[in-house]
Structures are given as structure tokens and as C-alpha cells.
C-alpha positions as CSV (number, residue, x, y, z in Angstrom):
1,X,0.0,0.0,0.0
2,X,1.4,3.2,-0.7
3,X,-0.9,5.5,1.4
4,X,-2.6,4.0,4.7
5,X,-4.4,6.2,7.0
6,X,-5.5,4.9,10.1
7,X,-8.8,6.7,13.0
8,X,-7.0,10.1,11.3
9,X,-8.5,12.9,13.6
10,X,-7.5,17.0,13.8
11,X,-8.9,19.2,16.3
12,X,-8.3,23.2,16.3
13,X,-8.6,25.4,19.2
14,X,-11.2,28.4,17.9
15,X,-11.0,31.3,20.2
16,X,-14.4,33.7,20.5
17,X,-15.1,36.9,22.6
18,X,-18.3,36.9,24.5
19,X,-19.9,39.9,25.7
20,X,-18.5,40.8,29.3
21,X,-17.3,37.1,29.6
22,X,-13.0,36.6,28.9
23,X,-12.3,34.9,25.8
24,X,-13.7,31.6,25.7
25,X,-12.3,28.5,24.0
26,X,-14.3,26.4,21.5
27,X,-13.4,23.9,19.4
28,X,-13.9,22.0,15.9
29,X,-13.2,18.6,14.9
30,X,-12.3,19.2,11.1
31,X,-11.5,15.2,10.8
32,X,-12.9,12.5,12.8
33,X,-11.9,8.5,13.3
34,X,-11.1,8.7,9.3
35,X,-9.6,6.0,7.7
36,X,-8.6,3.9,4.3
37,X,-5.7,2.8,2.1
38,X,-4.4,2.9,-1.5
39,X,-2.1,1.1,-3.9
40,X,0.4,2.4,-6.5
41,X,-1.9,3.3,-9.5
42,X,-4.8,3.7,-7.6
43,X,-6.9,6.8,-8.1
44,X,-9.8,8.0,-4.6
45,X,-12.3,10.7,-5.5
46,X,-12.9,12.9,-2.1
47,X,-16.5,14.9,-2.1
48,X,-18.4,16.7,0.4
49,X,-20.4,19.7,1.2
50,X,-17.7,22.6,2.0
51,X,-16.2,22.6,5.5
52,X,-16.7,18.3,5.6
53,X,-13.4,17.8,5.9
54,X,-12.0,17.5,2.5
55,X,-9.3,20.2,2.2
56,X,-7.9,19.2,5.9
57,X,-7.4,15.6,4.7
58,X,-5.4,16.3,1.9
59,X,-3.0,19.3,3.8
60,X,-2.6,16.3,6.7
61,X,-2.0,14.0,3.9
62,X,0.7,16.6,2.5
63,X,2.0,17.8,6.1
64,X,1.7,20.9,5.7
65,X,-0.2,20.7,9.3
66,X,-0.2,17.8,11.7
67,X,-3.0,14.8,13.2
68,X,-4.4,15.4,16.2
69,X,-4.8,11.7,16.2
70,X,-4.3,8.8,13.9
71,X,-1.8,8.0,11.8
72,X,-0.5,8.5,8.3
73,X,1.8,6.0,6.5
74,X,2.9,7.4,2.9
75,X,5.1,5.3,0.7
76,X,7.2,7.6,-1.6
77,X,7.3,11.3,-2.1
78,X,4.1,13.3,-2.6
79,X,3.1,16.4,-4.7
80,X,0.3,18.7,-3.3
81,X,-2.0,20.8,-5.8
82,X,-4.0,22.2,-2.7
83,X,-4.9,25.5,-4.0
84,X,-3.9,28.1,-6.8
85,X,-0.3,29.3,-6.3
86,X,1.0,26.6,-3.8
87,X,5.0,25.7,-3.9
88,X,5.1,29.0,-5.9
89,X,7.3,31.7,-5.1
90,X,5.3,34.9,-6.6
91,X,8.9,36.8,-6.7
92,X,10.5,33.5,-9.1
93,X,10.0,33.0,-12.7
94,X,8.0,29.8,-14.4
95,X,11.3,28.3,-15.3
96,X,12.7,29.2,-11.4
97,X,9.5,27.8,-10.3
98,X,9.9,24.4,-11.8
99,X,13.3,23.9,-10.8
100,X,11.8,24.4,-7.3
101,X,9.5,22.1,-7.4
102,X,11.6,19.6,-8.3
103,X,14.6,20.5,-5.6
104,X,11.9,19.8,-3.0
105,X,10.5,16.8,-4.9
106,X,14.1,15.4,-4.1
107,X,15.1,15.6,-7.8
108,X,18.5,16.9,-9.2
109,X,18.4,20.1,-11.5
110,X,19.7,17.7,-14.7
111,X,16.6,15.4,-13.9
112,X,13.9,18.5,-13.6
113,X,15.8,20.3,-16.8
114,X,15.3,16.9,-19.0
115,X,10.9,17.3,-19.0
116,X,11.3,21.0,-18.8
117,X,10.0,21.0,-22.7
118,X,6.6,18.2,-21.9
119,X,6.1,21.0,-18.4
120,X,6.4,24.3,-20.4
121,X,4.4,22.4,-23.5
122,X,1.5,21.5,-21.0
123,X,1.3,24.3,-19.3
124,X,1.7,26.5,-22.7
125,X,3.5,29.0,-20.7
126,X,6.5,29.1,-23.4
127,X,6.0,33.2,-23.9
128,X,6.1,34.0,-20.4
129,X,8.7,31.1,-18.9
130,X,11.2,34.0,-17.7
131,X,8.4,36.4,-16.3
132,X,8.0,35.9,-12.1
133,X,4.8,34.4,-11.6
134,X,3.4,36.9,-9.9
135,X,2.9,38.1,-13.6
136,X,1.1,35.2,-14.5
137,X,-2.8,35.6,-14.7
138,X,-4.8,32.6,-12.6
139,X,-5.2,30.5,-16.0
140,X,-1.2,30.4,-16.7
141,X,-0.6,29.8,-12.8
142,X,-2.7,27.1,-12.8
143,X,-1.8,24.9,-16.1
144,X,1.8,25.6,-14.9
145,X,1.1,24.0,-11.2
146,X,-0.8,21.2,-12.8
147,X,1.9,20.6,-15.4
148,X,5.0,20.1,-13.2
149,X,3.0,17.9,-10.3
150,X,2.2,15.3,-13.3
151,X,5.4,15.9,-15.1
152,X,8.0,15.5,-12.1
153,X,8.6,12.6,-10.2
154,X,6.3,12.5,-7.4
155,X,4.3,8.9,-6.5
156,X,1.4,10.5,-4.9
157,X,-0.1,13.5,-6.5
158,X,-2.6,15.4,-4.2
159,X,-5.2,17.5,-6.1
160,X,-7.6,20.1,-4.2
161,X,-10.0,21.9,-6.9
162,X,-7.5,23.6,-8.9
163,X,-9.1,22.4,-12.0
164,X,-12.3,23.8,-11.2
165,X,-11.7,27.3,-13.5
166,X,-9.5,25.6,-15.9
167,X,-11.1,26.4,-19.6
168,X,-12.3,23.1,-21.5
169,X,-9.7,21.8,-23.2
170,X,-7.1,22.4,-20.5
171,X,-9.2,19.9,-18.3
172,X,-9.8,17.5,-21.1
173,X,-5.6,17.5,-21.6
174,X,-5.5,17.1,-17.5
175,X,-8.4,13.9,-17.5
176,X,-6.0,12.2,-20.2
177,X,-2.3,13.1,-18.2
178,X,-4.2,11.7,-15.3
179,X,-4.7,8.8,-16.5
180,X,-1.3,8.1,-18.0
181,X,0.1,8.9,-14.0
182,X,-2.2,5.8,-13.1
183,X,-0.4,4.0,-16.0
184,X,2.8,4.5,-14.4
185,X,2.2,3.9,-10.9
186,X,1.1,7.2,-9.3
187,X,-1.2,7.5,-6.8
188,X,-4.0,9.7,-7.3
189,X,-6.4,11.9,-4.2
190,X,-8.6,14.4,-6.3
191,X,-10.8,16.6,-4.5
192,X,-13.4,18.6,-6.3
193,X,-17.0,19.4,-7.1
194,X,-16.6,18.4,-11.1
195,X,-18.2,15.2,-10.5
196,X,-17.7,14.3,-14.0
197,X,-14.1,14.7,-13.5
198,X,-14.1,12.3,-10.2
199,X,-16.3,10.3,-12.5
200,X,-13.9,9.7,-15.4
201,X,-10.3,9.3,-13.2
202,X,-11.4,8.1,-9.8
203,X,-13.4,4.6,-9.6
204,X,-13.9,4.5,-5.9
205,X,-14.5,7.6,-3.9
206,X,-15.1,8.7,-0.3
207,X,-18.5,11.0,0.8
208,X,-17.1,13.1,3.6
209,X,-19.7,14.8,5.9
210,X,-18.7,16.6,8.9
211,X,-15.2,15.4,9.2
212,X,-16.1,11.6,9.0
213,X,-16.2,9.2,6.3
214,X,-20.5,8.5,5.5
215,X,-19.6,6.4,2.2
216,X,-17.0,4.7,0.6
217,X,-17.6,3.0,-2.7
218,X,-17.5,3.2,-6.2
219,X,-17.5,6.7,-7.6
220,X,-21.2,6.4,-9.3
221,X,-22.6,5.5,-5.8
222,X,-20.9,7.7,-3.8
223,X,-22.2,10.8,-6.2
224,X,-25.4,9.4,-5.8
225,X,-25.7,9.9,-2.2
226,X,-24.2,13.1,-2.4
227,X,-26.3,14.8,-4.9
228,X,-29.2,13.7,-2.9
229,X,-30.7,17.2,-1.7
230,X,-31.1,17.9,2.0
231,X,-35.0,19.0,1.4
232,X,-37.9,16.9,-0.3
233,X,-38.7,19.7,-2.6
234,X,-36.6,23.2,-4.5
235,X,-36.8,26.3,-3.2
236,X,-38.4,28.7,-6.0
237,X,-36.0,31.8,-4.4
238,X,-32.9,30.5,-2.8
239,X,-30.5,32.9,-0.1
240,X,-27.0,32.3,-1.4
241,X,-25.8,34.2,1.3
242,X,-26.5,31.5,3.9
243,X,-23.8,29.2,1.7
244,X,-20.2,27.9,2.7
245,X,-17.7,29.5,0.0
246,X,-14.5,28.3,-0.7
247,X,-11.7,29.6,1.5
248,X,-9.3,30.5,-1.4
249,X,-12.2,32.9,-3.1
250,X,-11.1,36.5,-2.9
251,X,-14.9,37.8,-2.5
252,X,-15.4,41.3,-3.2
253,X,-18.6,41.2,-5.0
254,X,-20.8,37.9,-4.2
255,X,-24.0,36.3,-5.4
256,X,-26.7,36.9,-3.2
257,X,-29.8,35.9,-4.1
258,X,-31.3,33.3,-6.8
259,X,-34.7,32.9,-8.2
260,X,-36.3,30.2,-10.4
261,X,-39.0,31.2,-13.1
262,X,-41.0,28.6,-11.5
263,X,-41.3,26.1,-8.9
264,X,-41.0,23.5,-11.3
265,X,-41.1,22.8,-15.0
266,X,-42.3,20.7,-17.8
267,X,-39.6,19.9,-20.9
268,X,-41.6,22.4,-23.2
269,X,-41.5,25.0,-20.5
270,X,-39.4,27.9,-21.1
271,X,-36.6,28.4,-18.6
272,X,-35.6,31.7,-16.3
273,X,-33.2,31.7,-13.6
274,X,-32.2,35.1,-11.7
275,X,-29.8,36.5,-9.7
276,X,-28.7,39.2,-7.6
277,X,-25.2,40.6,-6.5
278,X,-24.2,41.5,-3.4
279,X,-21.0,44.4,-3.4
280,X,-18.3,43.3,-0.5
281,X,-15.6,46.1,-1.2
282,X,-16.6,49.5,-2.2
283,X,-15.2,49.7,-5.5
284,X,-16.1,49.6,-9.1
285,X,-17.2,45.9,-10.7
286,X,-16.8,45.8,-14.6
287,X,-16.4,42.5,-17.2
288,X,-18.5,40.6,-14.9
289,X,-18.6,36.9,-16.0
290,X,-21.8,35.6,-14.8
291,X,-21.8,31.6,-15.3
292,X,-24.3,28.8,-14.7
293,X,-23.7,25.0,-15.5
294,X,-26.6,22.6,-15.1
295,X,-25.7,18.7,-14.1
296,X,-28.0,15.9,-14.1
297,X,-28.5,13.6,-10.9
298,X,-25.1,11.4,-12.3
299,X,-23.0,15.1,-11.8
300,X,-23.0,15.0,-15.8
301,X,-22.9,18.7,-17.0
302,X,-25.5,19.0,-19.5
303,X,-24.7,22.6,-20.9
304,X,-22.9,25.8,-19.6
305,X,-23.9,29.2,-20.2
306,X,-22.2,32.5,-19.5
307,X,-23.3,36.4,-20.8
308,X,-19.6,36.2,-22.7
309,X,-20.9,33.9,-24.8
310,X,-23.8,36.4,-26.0
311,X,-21.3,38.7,-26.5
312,X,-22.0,40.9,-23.1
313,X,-18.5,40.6,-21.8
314,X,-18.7,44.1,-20.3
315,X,-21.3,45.0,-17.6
316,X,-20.9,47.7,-14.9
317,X,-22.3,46.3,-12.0
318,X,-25.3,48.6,-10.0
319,X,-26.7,48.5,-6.7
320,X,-30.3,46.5,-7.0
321,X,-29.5,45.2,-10.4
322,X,-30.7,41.6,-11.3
323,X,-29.1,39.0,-13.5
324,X,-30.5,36.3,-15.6
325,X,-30.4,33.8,-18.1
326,X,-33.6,32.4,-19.6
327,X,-34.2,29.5,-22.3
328,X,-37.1,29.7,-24.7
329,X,-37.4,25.7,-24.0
330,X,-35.7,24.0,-21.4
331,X,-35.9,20.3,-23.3
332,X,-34.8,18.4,-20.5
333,X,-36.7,14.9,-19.5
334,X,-38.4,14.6,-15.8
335,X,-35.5,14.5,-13.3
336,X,-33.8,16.7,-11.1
337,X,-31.1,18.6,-12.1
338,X,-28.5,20.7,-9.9
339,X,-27.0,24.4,-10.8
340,X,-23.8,25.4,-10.4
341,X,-23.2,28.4,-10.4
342,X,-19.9,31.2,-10.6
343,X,-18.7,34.6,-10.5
344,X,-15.8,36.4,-12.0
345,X,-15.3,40.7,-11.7
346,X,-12.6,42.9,-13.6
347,X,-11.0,39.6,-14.3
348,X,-10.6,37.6,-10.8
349,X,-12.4,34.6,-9.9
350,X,-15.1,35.9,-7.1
351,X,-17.5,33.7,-6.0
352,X,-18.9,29.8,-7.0
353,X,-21.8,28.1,-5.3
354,X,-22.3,24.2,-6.6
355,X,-24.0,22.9,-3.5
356,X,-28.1,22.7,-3.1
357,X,-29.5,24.5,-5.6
358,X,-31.3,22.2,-8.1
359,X,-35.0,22.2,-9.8
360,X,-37.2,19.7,-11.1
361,X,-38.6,18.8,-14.4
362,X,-41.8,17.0,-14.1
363,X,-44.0,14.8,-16.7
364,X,-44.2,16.2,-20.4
365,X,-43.5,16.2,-23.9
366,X,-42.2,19.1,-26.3
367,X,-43.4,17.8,-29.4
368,X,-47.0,17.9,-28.4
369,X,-48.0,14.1,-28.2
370,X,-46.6,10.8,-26.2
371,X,-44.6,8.7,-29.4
372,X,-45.5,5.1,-29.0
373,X,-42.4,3.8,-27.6
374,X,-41.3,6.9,-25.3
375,X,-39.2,9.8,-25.8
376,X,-35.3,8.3,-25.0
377,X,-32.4,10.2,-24.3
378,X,-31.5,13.2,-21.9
379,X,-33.1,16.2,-23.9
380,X,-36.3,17.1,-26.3
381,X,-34.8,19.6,-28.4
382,X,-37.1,21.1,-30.9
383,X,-36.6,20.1,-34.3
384,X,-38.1,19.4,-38.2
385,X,-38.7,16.6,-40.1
386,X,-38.8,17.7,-43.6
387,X,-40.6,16.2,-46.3
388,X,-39.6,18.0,-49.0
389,X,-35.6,18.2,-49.5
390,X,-33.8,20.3,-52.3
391,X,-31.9,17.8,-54.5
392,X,-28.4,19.8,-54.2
393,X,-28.0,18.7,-50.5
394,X,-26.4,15.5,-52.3
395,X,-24.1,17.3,-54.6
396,X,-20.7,16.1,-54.8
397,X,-19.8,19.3,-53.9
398,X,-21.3,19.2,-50.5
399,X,-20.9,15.3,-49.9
400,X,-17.7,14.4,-47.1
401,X,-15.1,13.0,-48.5
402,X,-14.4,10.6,-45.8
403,X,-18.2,9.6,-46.8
């Protein structure tokens, strides 16, 4: 076994003042009686609500703090993606950076120099190798920190949500490098709400709720029970204020408040979801990226929108002012499907929510009438069927030549 973690408990001290009382001491089990083992090649999924637990484990895992109780056997050295920017020195180039790394990875500069090229190709950072990362914008920081934890030679390769902003094909490229470091014997702890990404590198994961282990199993069950909402029935306005952010989020300008079009919907339904912002810092918000992904009850993501892709990329944010995106049909079978939703302002990451806020889609049909043997598939998009063809569709001209 290369990792082995045995009744792993941490317990910090909170301090809190109390009216006319002295400070009193309180305190929070972060972890508690947590346990289980890997092998070499082996890949774990971790998910949970935020605050369960699942940032703690991995920094334990990586040492950066230490077990109240428990114990922790590692076999090898380990490589810790815990949050934007870590094992970074801002002040450093990329190339300084990577040489770094690998120094406290245990390798020599010869062996780190020899995949420089396959860590600056990743990473596409070639341009800006020789600029200190502090330069770097959150996109180039990230492929780069990615890059040289799969590149270099670490045997266990800790991963905390860093690929949760990471544009589409930079997370497609990280699914497929992730599975070549189970290929060659790497050991693999992802954290993170893409479930489609636990889905497609991780086959066995761990539900963490509350510091202690509720589920451990195969991935597809283990997202089951977590995407199984804490109420019977969706809320048709939801307070986003009221949920646990992640701690690496600078907030200065937050979502506040959401609101469905309806309680509920039919496939032919038209669509609407709303939002409010909520100003932090007292300051000017423009080139707000508004973003909402919606994930069926397996954690697939069924389709993303965002106002850049409309072509609204600039939007001077007011006090009072309401957001939205609204579909003219949603086309989605009967189910329940969960948002996600995120935040970005004058070009910084500023707030994501992707816990409890789903809707359902009950009984229907867009076309109109029930087909004899059901509608199949995940969506009823509207369509034609044409009769009545013009005969220069088959032209050579326009036939594929693969055809």
C-alpha cells in the first residue's frame, strides 16, 4: 500500500469573545476517526459539502499541518495541488518555479531540466517562462502548477479543486495526463465538485460529511448519495448568502440571491433563472462573468452558459441590479437537475456556489403528443422533419469525402 491512513483525527482550538465574559475557548473537529488505504496506480475521488473535511485531509496527507490523532503512513514522495499558487514563489519566474519544485520533490536540476519541454508544453507558458509568476494571470498559474505535479517525479499526486476554473480543453488534456500517471504507478487523491471529473479518473470515492467518512464505494454511488438534496422539494427563491464558499475565493462582490422562473417545470416549458449581486468592497465591478452550468442527478454537466458567450463581456455592476439567463425551451426529461453556479469581476475569480440549488422537471413532452415507444435520451430539443428536400443537398460538392 502506498498510502494508509489509520482513525485520522484534527482538532483546532477556535477562540471567541463573549460579551463581558473573557475569551472563551471552543473547538472543531475538522476530521474525525477517518480512515482507508491505496495502492500504487490507484486513483480515490474525495466529495463533500464545504467545510466536511475535504481540504484538511489532503493538507494532513501533504503535512503541511499535523493529526491530532491517527496516523498516516505514505510510501514515496508526494506532490500537493492544494490551492492556486502553492509551492510557488510569486517573486521567481516559471522556469525558477519548476526547478523548485523539483529540488523539493528530491530531484536533481539535470533530472527537472530533461521534462522542462513536456512541463512548459502543458502548461503552454512558453511566452512567459522568464516572467515571475506573480505576472502570471490565474489560468497560466494554474496549467503551470498542474503541469510540473504530473510531469515531475512524485508517487502520490494530491489534487484540491484547482481544475475547477481551468477552460475546457485544458481539463480535457488534465483527465488524459491523469490517467497516464495511473499507467505509471502514481497514486491519485482528487478533490473537487466536477463530478464528472471524479467520474472519469477516480473509480472508488469517499463522501465526507462533517469530518467523518459516511460512504466509501464506487464513484457512481458515492455521487449518488451526495447529490441527494437535503430538502424533499426546490426552493423557487434561494439565499445564497446562507452558503459555505470556498476559503481560497477573494470575495469582493458575491452572489446573493437566486430565483427560479418557477417552482417547477415541464420539458416544453421555457426556462428563467435570476440572480442578484451582493457588493463586498466598495469599489467599481466591470467585465462581470456571470456563469451557470446545469448537471443531471449522475454530476454529468449538461450545458454551460455564461453572458460572454452572447457577447455581453462588459457589464458595470449597479446597486439592486438583477441578473438572468432564460431558455425559450428547457428540453430536459423529468428529473432533477442541480446548478452550479460562478462569479468572476474585472478579471478575478469571485465567488462559485455548486452545492443545493437544483430544480425539477416533471412529466411532459415538447413535441406535443406521447410517441408510441417513449421519448429516449437526456433532452427534447425542438426540431423538423422535412418532407420535402432540395436535391443539391447531395451534390458532390457538399458530400464528405471521408463519406
Amino acid at each position: 500500500m502506498v498510502i494508509q491512513v489509520e482513525n485520522l483525527s484534527k482538532y483546532y482550538r477556535l477562540k471567541t469573545s463573549q460579551p463581558n465574559q473573557a475569551k472563551a475557548e471552543q473547538g472543531l473537529w475538522a476530521l474525525r476517526e477517518v480512515g482507508f488505504s491505496l495502492a500504487a496506480g490507484e486513483a480515490l475521488g474525495i466529495v463533500g459539502k464545504n467545510g466536511s473535511g475535504k481540504s484538511t485531509l489532503l493538507k494532513l496527507l501533504a503535512k503541511i499541518t499535523q493529526p491530532t490523532t491517527g496516523t498516516i503512513r505514505l510510501k514515496g514522495t508526494v506532490s500537493a495541488l492544494l490551492e492556486l499558487g502553492t509551492g510557488f514563489h510569486q517573486d521567481l519566474n516559471g522556469y525558477e518555479n519548476i526547478l523548485l519544485n523539483g529540488a523539493i520533490l528530491g530531484m536533481k536540476p539535470a533530472q527537472v531540466k530533461a521534462r522542462l519541454d513536456e512541463i512548459v508544453a502543458f502548461a503552454e507558458v512558453a511566452s512567459v517562462l522568464y516572467e515571475p509568476i506573480k505576472h502570471y494571470s490565474s489560468g497560466m498559474q494554474q496549467r503551470l502548477a498542474f503541469a510540473v505535479a504530473a510531469h515531475l517525479q512524485a508517487d502520490i499526486v494530491l489534487i484540491d479543486e484547482v481544475l475547477a476554473v481551468g477552460d475546457w480543453a485544458f481539463q480535457q488534456r488534465c483527465t488524459q495526463k491523469m490517467k497516464a500517471m495511473r499507467q505509471e504507478g502514481k497514486t491519485l487523491l482528487v478533490v473537487s465538485h466536477d463530478l464528472a471529473l471524479l467520474r472519469n479518473n477516480c473509480p472508488k470515492a469517499i463522501l465526507l460529511e462533517a469530518g467523518r467518512i459516511q460512504t466509501h464505494d464506487t464513484t457512481e454511488n458515492v455521487i449518488r448519495q451526495y447529490l441527494q438534496p437535503s430538502s424533499p422539494t426546490p426552493s423557487q427563491v434561494v439565499a445564497l448568502h446562507h452558503f459555505a464558499r470556498q476559503p481560497q475565493v477573494l470575495q469582493e462582490i458575491v452572489l446573493d440571491t437566486l430565483a427560479f422562473s418557477a417552482p417547477h417545470y415541464r420539458p416544453q416549458d421555457a426556462f428563467g433563472l435570476y440572480f442578484s449581486l451582493r457588493a463586498v468592497a466598495d469599489k467599481p465591478f466591470e467585465q462581470l462573468l456571470l456563469g451557470l452550468d446545469v448537471l443531471d442527478g449522475y454530476g454529468n454537466r449538461l450545458f454551460h452558459l455564461s453572458n460572454f458567450f452572447v457577447g455581453q463581456p462588459t457589464i458595470t455592476h449597479q446597486a439592486n441590479q438583477i441578473y438572468g439567463f432564460e431558455l425559450p425551451q428547457l428540453g430536459l426529461k423529468p428529473g432533477r437537475y442541480h446548478c452550479y453556479l460562478y462569479l468572476e469581476a474585472n478579471g478575478v475569480l469571485q465567488d462559485w456556489i455548486t452545492e443545493n440549488i437544483y430544480f425539477d422537471v416533471l412529466e411532459g413532452n415538447i413535441y406535443g403528443f406521447e410517441p408510441a415507444n417513449g421519448v429516449k435520451g437526456m433532452f427534447q430539443p425542438p426540431f423538423q422533419f422535412l418532407t420535402r428536400v432540395p436535391a443539391a443537398v447531395f451534390t458532390p460538392s457538399s458530400a464528405s469525402p471521408n463519406a
